[in-house]
C-alpha positions in Angstrom: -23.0 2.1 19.2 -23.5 3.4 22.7 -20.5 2.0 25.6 -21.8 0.4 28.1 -20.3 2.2 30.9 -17.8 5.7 30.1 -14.7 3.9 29.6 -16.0 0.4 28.5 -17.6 -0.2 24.6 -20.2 -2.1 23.6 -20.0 -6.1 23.8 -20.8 -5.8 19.9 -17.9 -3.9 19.4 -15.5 -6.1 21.7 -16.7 -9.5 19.6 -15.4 -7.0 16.3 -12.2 -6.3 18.0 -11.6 -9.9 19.5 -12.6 -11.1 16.0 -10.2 -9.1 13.8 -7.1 -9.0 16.7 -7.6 -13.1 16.8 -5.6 -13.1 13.3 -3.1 -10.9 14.8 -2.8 -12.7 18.1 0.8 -14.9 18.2 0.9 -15.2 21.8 -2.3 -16.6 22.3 -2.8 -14.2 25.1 -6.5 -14.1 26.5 -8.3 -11.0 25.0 -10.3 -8.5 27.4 -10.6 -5.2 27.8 -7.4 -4.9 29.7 -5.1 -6.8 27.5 -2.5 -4.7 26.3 -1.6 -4.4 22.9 2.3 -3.8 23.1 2.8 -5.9 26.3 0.5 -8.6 26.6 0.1 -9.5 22.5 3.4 -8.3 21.7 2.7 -5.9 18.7 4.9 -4.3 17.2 4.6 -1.1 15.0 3.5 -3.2 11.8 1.2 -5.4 13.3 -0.5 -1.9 14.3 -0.7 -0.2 11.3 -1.9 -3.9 10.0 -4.8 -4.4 12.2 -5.6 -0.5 12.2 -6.2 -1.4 8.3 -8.2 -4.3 9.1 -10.6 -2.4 11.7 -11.1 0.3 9.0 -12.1 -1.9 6.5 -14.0 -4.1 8.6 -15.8 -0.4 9.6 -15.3 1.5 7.1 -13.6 4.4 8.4 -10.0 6.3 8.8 -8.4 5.8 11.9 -6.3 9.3 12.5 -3.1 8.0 13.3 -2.8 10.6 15.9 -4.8 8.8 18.8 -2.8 5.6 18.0 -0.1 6.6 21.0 -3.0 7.0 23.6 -4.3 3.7 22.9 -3.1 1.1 25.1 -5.7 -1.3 25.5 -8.4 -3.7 23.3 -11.0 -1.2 25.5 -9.2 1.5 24.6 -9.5 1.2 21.0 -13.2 0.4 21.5 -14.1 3.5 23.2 -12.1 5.6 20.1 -13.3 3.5 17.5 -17.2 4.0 19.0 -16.0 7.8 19.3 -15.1 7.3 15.4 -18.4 5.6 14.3 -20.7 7.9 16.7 -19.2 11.3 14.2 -19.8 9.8 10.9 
């Protein structure tokens, strides 16, 4: 899947994310490319390493755990999991 912009994934891949986070969304926060994963949906270290299981089965692929810190955002997670899927 090829973003849309450099720092922006593909609407395909935000109605993935959106989908799978939806179960994992308490707060009911809105979901965007901006909305925060810690702050704004208020996960916490499980709920990460729950949806990061969902996402590679949904995927299938193997999220290194090493790029989790950097991600902040439902758009950053898009443009790693597109960087994932484009080096299979």
């Amino acid at each position: 899947m090829a973003a849309g912009q450099h720092n922006e994934p593909s609407p395909e891949t935000f109605a993935a994310l959106y989908e799978l986070i939806g179960t994992f969304n308490k707060t009911g926060a809105a979901l965007a490319p901006e909305t925060r994963f810690a702050e704004d949906l208020n996960f916490d270290s499980l709920i990460v390493m729950e949806f990061v299981a969902s996402v590679e089965d949904k995927f299938d692929i193997s999220m290194p755990l090493n790029i989790l810190p950097d991600i902040l955002t439902i758009g950053d997670f898009g443009v790693a999991l597109e960087k994932l899927l484009s080096e299979r």
